[in-house]
C-alpha positions in Angstrom: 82.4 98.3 135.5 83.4 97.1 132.0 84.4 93.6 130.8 88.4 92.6 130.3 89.5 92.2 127.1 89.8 88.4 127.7 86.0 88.2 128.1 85.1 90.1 125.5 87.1 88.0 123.4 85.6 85.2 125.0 82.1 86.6 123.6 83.4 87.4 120.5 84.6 84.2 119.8 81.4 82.5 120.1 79.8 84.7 118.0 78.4 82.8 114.7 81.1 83.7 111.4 79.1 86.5 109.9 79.1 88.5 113.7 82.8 88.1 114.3 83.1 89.6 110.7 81.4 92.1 110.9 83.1 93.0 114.4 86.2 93.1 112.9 85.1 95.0 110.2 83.3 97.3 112.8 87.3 97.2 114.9 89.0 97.9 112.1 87.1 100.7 110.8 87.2 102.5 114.5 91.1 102.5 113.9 91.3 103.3 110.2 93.5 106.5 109.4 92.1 106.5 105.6 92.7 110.2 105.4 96.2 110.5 107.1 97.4 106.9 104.8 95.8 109.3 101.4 97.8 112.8 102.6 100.8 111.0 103.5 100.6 109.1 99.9 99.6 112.5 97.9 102.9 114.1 99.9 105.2 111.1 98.6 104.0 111.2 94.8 104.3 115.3 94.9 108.2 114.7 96.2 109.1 112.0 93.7 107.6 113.9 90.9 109.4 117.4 91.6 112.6 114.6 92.3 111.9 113.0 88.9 111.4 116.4 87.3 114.6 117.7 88.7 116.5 115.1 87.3 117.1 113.6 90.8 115.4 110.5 90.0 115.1 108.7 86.7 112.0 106.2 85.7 112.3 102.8 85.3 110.5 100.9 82.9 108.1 98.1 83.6 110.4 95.2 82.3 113.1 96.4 84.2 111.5 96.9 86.9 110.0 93.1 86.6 113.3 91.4 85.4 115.3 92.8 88.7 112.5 91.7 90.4 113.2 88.1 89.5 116.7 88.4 89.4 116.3 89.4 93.1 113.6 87.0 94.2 113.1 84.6 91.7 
């Protein structure tokens, strides 16, 4: 029969620093989507380039982009 999630965490948390990181580490990476994240990225820079390159969409440059930045946020 396998453990709860309540005592595992119980076991994890008495684990010294170094295990608990490299749990997580081990947790995250079992749930990481690297390659989905990169193809969903390459698909949004490929449809604001043909946007920008059809005049849909205009570039902004850097101090611009900062000073509306601060005007919005401070």
């Amino acid at each position: 029969m396998s453990r709860s999630v309540a005592e595992l965490t119980h076991e994890a948390l008495d684990l010294e620093q170094n295990e608990r990181e490299e749990l997580v580490a081990a947790l995250l990476t079992s749930l990481d989507k690297t390659e989905e994240i990169d193809q969903a990225w390459r698909d949004e820079v490929h449809r604001r380039y043909e946007a920008f390159c059809a005049g849909k969409i205009r570039a902004i440059e850097h101090d611009e982009v900062v000073a509306r930045f601060q005007a919005r946020f401070g």
